[in-house]
C-alpha positions in Angstrom: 209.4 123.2 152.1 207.9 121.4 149.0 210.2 118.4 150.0 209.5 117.7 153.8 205.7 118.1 152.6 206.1 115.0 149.9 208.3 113.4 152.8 205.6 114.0 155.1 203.2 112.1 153.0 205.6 109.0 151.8 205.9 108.6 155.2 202.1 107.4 155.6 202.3 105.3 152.2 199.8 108.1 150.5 200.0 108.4 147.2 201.5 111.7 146.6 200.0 114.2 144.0 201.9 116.0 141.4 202.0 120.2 142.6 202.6 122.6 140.9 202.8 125.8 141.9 202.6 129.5 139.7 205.1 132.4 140.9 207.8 132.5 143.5 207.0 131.8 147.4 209.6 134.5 149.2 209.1 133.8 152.6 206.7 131.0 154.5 206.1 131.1 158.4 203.2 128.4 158.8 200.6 126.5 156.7 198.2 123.7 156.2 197.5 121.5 153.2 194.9 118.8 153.3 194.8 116.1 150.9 191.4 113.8 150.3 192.2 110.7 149.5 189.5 108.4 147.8 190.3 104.4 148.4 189.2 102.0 144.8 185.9 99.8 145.4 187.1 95.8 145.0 184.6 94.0 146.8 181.8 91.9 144.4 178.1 91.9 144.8 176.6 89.2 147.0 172.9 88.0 147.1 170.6 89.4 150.0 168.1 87.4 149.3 166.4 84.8 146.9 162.5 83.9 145.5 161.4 81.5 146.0 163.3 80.9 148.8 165.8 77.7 149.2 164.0 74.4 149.5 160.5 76.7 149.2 157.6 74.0 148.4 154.0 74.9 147.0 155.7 77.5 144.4 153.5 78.7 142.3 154.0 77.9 138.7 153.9 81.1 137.1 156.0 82.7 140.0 159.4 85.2 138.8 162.7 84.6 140.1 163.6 87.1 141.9 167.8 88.1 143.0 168.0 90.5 145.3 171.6 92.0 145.9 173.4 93.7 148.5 174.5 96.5 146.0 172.8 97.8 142.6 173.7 95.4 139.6 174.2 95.9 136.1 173.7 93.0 133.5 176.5 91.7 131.9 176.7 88.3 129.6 175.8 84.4 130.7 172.8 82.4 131.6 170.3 82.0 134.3 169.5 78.2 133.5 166.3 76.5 135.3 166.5 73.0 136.0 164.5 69.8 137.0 166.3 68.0 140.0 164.6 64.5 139.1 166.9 64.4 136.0 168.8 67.5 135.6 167.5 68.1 132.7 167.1 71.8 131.1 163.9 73.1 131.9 164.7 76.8 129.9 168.8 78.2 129.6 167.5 82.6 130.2 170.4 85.1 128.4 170.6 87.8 131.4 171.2 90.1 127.9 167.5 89.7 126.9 164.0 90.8 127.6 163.0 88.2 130.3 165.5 89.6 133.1 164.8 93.2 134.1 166.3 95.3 137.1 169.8 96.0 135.8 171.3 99.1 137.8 169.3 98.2 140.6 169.8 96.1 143.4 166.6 94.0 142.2 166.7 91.6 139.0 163.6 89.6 137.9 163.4 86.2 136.1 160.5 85.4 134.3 160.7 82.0 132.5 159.2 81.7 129.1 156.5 78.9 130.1 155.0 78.3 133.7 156.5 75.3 135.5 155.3 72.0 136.1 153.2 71.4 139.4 154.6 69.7 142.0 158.1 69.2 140.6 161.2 70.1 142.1 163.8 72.7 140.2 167.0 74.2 141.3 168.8 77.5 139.6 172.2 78.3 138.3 174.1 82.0 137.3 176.9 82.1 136.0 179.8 84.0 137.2 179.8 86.9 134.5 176.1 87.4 134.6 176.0 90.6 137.2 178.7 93.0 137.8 179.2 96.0 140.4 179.7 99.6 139.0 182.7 98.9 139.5 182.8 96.5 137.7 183.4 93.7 140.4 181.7 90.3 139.5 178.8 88.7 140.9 180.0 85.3 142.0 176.9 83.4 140.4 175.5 80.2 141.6 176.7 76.8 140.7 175.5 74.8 143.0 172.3 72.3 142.3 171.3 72.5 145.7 172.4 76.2 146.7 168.8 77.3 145.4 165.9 74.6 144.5 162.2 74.8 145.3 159.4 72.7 144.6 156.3 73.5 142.8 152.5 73.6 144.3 149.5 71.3 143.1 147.1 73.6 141.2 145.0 71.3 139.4 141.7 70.8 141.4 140.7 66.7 141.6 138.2 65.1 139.2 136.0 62.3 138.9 137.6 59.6 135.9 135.5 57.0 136.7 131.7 55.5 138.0 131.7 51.4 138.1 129.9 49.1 140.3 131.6 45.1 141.4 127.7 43.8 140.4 127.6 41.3 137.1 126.0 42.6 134.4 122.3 41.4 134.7 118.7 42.3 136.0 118.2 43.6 139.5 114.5 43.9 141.0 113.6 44.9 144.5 115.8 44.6 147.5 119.0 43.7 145.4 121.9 46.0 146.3 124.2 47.3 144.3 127.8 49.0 145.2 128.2 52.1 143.0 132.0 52.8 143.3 133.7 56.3 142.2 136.8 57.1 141.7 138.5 60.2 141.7 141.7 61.5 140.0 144.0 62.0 143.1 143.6 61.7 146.9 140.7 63.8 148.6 138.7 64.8 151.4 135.1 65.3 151.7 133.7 67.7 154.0 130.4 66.0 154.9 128.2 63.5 152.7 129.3 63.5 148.7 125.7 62.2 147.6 125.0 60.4 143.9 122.0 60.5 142.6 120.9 57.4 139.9 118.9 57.5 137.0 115.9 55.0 138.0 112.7 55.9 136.1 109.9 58.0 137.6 112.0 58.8 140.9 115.7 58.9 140.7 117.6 57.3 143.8 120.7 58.7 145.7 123.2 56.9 148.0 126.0 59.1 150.2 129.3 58.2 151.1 132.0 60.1 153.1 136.1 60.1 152.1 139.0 60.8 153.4 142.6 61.2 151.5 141.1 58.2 149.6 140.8 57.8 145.8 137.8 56.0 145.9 134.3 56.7 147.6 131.6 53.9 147.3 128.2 53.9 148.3 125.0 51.4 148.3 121.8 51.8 146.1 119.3 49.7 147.3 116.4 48.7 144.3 112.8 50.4 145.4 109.6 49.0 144.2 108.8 51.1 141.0 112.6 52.1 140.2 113.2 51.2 136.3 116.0 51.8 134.0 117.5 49.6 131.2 120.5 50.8 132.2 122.1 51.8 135.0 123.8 55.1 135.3 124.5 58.3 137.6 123.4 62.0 136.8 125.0 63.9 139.1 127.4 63.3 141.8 127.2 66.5 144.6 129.7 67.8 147.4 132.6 69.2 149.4 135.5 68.3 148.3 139.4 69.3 148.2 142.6 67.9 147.2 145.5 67.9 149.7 146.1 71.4 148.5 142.9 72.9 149.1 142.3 72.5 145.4 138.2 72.4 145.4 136.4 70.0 143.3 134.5 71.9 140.6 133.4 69.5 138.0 131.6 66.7 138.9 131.0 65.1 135.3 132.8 61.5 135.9 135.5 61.1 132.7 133.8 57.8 132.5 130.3 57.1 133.7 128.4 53.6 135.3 126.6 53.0 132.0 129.7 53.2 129.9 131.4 50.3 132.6 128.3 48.1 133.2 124.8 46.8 131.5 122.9 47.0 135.0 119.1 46.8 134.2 116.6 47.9 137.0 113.2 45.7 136.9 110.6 46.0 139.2 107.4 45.3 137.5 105.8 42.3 138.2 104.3 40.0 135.1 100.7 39.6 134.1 99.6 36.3 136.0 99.2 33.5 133.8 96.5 32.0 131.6 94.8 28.8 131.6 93.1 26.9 128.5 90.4 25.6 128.5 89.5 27.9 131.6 88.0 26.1 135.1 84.5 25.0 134.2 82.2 21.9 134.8 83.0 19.4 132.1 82.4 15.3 131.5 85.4 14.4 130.7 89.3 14.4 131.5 90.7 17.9 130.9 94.2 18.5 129.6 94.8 22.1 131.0 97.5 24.7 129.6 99.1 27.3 131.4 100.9 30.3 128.9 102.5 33.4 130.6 105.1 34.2 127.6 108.9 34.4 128.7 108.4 33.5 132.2 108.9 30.4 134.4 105.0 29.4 135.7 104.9 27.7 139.5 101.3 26.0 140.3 99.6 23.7 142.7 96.7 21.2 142.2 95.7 20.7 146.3 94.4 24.6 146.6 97.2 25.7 148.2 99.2 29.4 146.9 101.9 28.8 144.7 105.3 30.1 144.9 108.6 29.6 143.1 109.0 26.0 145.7 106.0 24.7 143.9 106.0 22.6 140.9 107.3 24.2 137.7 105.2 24.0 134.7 106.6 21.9 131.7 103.8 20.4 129.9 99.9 20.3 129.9 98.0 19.3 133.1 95.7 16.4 133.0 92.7 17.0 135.0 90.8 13.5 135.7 88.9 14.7 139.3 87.4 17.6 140.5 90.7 20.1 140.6 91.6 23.6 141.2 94.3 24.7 139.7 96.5 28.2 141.1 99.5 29.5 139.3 101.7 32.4 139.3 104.5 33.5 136.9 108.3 34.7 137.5 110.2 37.1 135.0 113.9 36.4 134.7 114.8 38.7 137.8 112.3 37.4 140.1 109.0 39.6 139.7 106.3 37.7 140.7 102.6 37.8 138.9 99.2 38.0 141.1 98.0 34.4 141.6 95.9 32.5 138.8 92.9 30.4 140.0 90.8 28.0 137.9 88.4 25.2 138.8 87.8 22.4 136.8 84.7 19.9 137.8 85.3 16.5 136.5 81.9 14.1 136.4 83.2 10.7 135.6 81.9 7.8 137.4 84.3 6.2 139.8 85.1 2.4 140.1 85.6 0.5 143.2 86.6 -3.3 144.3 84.8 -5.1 146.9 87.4 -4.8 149.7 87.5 -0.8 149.7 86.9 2.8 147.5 89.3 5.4 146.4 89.3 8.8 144.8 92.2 10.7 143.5 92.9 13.7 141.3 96.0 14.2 139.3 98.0 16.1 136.8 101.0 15.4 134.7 100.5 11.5 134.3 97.7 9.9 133.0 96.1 8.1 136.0 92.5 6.5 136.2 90.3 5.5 139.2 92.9 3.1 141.7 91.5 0.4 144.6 93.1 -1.9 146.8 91.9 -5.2 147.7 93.1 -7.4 151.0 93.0 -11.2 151.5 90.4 -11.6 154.0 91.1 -12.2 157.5 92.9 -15.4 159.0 93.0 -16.6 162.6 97.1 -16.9 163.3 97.7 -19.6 165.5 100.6 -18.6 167.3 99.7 -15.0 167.9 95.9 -15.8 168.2 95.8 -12.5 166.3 93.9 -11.6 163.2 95.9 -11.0 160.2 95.4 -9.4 156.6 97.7 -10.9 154.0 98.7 -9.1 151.3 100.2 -11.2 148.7 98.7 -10.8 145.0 95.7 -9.4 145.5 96.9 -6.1 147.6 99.2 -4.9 145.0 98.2 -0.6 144.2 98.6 0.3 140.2 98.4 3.4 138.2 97.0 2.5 134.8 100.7 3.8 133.5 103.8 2.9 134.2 106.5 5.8 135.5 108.3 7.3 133.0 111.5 8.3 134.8 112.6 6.4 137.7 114.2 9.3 139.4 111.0 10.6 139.9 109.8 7.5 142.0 108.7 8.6 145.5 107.1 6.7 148.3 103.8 5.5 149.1 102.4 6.3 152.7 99.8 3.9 153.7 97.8 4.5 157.6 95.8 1.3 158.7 95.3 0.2 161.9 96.5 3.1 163.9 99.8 2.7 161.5 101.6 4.3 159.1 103.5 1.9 156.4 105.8 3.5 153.7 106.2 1.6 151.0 108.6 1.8 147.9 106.7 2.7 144.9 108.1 0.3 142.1 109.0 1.1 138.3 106.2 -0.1 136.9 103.5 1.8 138.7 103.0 -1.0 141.7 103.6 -1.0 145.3 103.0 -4.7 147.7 101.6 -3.4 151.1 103.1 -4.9 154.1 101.8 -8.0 156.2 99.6 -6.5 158.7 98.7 -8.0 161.8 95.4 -6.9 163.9 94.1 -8.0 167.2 90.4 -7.5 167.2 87.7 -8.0 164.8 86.1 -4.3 163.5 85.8 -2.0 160.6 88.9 -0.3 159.8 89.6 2.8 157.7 92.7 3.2 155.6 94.1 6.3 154.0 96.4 6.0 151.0 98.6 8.6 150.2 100.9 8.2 146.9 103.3 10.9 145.0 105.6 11.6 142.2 107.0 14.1 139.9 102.9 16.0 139.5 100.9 13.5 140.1 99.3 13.3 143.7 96.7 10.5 144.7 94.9 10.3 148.7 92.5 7.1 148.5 90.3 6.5 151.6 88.4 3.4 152.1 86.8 0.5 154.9 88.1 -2.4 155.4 86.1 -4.9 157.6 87.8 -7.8 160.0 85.7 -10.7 161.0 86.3 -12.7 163.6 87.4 -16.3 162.2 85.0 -18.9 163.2 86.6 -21.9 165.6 87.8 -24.8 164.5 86.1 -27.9 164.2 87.3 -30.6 166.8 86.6 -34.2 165.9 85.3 -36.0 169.4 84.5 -40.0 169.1 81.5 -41.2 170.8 81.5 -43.9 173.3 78.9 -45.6 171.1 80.8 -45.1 168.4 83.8 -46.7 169.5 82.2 -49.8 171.2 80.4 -50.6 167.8 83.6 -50.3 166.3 85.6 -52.5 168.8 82.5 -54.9 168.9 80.1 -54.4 165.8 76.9 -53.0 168.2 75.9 -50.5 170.4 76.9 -50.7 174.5 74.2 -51.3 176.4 73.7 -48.6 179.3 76.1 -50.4 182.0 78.4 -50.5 179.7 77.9 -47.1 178.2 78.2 -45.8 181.7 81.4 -47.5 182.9 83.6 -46.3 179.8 82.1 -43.0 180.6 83.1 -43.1 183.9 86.4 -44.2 182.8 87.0 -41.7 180.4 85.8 -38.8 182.8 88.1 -39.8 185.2 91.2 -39.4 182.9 91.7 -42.9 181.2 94.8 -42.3 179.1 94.2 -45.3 176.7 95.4 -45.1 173.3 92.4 -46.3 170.7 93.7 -49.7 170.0 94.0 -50.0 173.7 90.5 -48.4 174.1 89.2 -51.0 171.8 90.9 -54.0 173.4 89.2 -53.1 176.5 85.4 -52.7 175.2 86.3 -55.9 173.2 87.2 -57.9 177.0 84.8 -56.2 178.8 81.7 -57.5 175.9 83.1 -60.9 176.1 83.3 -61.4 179.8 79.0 -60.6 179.4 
C-alpha cells in the first residue's frame, strides 16, 4: 500500500514526502491521504508607480521621491543617484542603507535628497539592481535608464525689478519736456491692469502707468508740470499686479538699481528774476550807455518797444542810448525758464542836426551813431524823358559817424521816395549811394529811411521839394538886327515888312543867304 501511494504521487511530478509510520497496519480496506503542497515565490518586485511622474514638469523643489511597488520591499545595498539631464552630472548619489530612504518592508519607499533641487531644471533617476528585494528575496530590477524616469522642476522665485533708467541725456528738463522712464524687470511678466510709478518731483510727486505683457521691460512717460523740482531724478515707488509665467506674484517692488543711480536728470521749472538795468530809464542830457545784468542767464531785449523773446537780440555788451529809447528785456536760465519782462525808458535831450535838403531822427544801441541827413542834387529837366530827375552822385551819400566793425553784420538799407521802395547795399565803411531817381511832376515829396545792422536800428523821415526847371532860353534874331548887320542900318518899314512877310511865310534861307538878300534888296533902293 505504502508503494502505489508514492507511485500515485511520482505520477503527477509531486514531490514526495518522507512517511513514516509507528506500529503495524494488519489489515486496510479504504483510505484517503491529502497532501498540501506549497509552490516557492520567484517572481521580482516591479514598480506600480513613480513621483514625480515621468516627464512631470513644475516639480516642486523640495518634493520626495517616491517608489511605489507592486509587492512590500525590503532595503538592500546600492544607490539611488539624482541626476541633471543638461550634463549628466551628479546632482546627490543616496545609499538606500541610510537615513534618507524610509519604507523598507513596505510596498512604499521615500527619497528625500539632502538639498532642494534647482528650479526649472530637468533631472532623471537611477536604482540600481540590488537596491530592493522581495521577502523572498527576489531582486528589484532597478532603473538604468536616463530617460525611464526624468522630471523637470517648477519656477518658484517670484520676478523683481533690477533696474529703473530713462533713454534722456543727462541734463536740465523744465516744463513740457518728456522723459521715458524705462523698467526693467528680472524675467518675463504680466500685469494685470496699470503698474503705476510714482517720481520724486518736489512739492507734488508725479506718476506715469504702463501696462505689460510677457515682456521684460515696461516704460512709461513723465511729462515736466510747472512747479515740479528735483536735482535729481528718481522713483519712489513702483505699484501693481504682477506675475511671472508661473503665477509667481511680484512682492518687492524696490528696483536692484534705481533712476538716480543710472542718470543725473535735473527737474527745473522756476523761472529767473527778470533782469536789471544800470543806470535805470530816466530823463538825462546826454548819451546813456545802459547795462543789463541777470547773473548766469542769457538776456534777450528790444529797443523799438516791442516784447522780447529768445528771437530777439542777445545781450553782449552795453547799450548806447543816443535818442529817446525804451528798452524791454527778459532773461533765460540754462533750461529755458523765462523771467517776467524788464522795462526801462531813457529820455535823451540832445539837439538834433539837419542839412538843407531834408531831417532825420534815429535812436540806436550797440554802435556809436550820431544825428544822420541826406542831401539830393536839386532837380534837372531831362531832355529826353521830359521828366524831372534827382541825381544822387556825391552829395546823396548816408554815413554813420563809425565805420562797421564786422562785415558780416552788414545789412541793407531800405529807402521809400516817390511812391518807391529802393534797397540799397550798405557799404563797409558806414555809407550807402542812393539810386538815380526819376520823377514826373514838380511837388513836395516825403522820404522814409530805414537802415539796420547787428543792434543798431535807424528810421529817418524828411521833405524833399521838386521845382519845376525853368524853360530854356531861345536865342531869336531880329529882322532889324539882321538888316543892320547885312547893311550897317536899320530897314526902313517897307523893308521891315517884306522880310517879315517873308519869314512868316516859311523863307528857308540860311543867314549868309538871308544877308545876301537884305544886302540886294538895299542896293536896288
Amino acid at each position: 500500500m505504502y508503494i502505489r501511494l508514492l507511485f500515485f504521487l511520482g505520477l503527477f511530478g509531486a514531490a514526495v514526502p518522507s512517511l513514516a509510520f509507528a506500529g503495524t497496519v494488519s489489515s486496510v480496506d479504504n483510505f484517503t491521504i491529502t497532501v498540501y503542497y506549497t509552490a516557492g515565490d520567484s517572481t521580482a518586485p516591479t514598480v506600480s508607480t513613480l513621483s514625480p511622474t515621468d516627464n512631470a514638469t513644475a516639480v516642486a523643489t523640495s518634493s520626495n521621491l517616491v517608489i511605489t511597488f507592486d509587492e512590500a520591499v525590503d532595503v538592500e545595498t546600492g544607490n539611488i543617484t539624482i541626476k541633471k539631464t543638461s550634463d549628466d552630472s551628479t546632482v546627490e548619489a543616496i545609499d538606500v542603507t541610510g537615513g534618507l530612504v524610509t519604507g523598507t518592508g513596505t510596498d512604499t519607499i521615500t527619497v528625500n535628497p539632502t538639498a532642494d533641487l534647482d528650479e526649472e531644471t530637468e533631472y532623471y533617476v537611477l536604482i540600481d539592481a540590488t537596491a530592493f528585494d522581495d521577502t523572498s528575496s527576489n531582486s528589484y530590477a532597478g532603473i538604468s535608464s536616463t530617460t525611464a524616469w526624468s522630471f523637470t522642476t517648477a519656477d518658484e522665485t517670484a520676478p523683481t525689478i533690477t533696474n529703473v533708467s530713462s533713454d534722456k541725456a543727462n541734463s536740465s528738463y523744465t516744463t513740457g519736456e518728456v522723459i521715458d522712464i524705462d523698467v526693467t524687470f528680472s524675467e518675463a511678466v504680466t500685469s494685470t491692469g496699470n503698474v503705476t510709478v510714482t517720481l520724486e518731483t518736489g512739492d507734488t510727486d508725479r506718476t506715469c502707468t504702463f501696462t505689460v505683457s510677457s515682456s521684460t521691460t515696461g516704460t512709461c512717460n513723465y511729462t515736466v508740470e510747472a512747479g515740479d523740482t528735483t536735482s535729481d531724478l528718481t522713483v519712489s515707488t513702483i505699484s501693481g499686479t504682477i506675475d511671472d509665467a508661473s503665477s509667481n506674484a511680484m512682492s518687492n517692488f524696490v528696483p536692484t538699481t534705481n533712476l538716480a543711480a543710472n542718470k543725473a536728470l535735473v527737474i527745473d521749472t522756476t523761472a529767473p528774476d527778470a533782469p536789471t538795468a544800470t543806470p535805470t530809464g530816466a530823463t538825462f542830457t546826454s548819451t546813456q550807455s545802459v547795462t543789463l545784468t541777470s547773473s548766469g542767464n542769457t538776456i534777450y531785449y528790444t529797443i523799438d518797444g516791442t516784447t522780447p523773446t529768445t528771437g530777439s537780440t542777445t545781450y553782449s555788451a552795453a547799450i548806447t542810448v543816443a535818442a529817446t529809447t525804451t528798452i524791454k528785456a527778459i532773461a533765460v536760465d540754462t533750461v529755458g525758464n523765462e523771467s517776467s519782462v524788464m522795462s526801462e525808458s531813457y529820455v535823451i535831450s540832445i539837439a538834433s542836426t539837419s542839412s538843407s535838403s531834408s531831417s532825420s531822427s534815429g535812436s540806436s544801441s550797440g554802435t556809436t551813431a550820431t544825428q544822420s541827413s541826406i542831401s539830393l542834387d536839386q532837380a534837372t529837366i531831362n531832355k529826353k524823358t521830359k521828366k524831372s530827375e534827382i541825381s544822387t552822385r556825391t552829395n546823396s551819400v548816408f554815413k554813420f559817424s563809425s565805420k562797421i566793425p564786422d562785415a558780416d553784420q552788414v545789412k541793407v538799407v531800405t529807402l521809400k521816395i516817390f511812391g518807391k521802395t529802393y534797397k540799397v547795399a550798405l557799404k563797409q565803411d558806414g555809407t550807402f549811394t542812393l539810386p538815380l531817381m526819376t520823377i514826373a511832376t514838380p511837388g513836395k515829396y516825403t522820404y522814409k529811411l530805414n537802415a539796420d545792422y547787428g543792434s543798431f536800428n535807424l528810421n529817418s523821415t524828411g521833405t524833399i521839394i521838386v521845382e519845376k526847371p525853368k524853360p530854356a532860353r531861345t536865342l531869336t534874331p531880329s529882322i532889324n538886327h539882321l538888316f543892320r548887320l547885312a547893311n550897317d542900318r536899320n530897314p526902313s518899314f517897307s523893308e521891315w515888312l517884306y522880310w517879315a512877310t517873308r519869314i512868316l511865310k516859311g523863307d528857308k534861307k540860311t543867314l549868309p543867304e538871308l544877308f545876301g538878300a537884305m544886302q540886294w534888296q538895299a542896293a536896288q533902293r
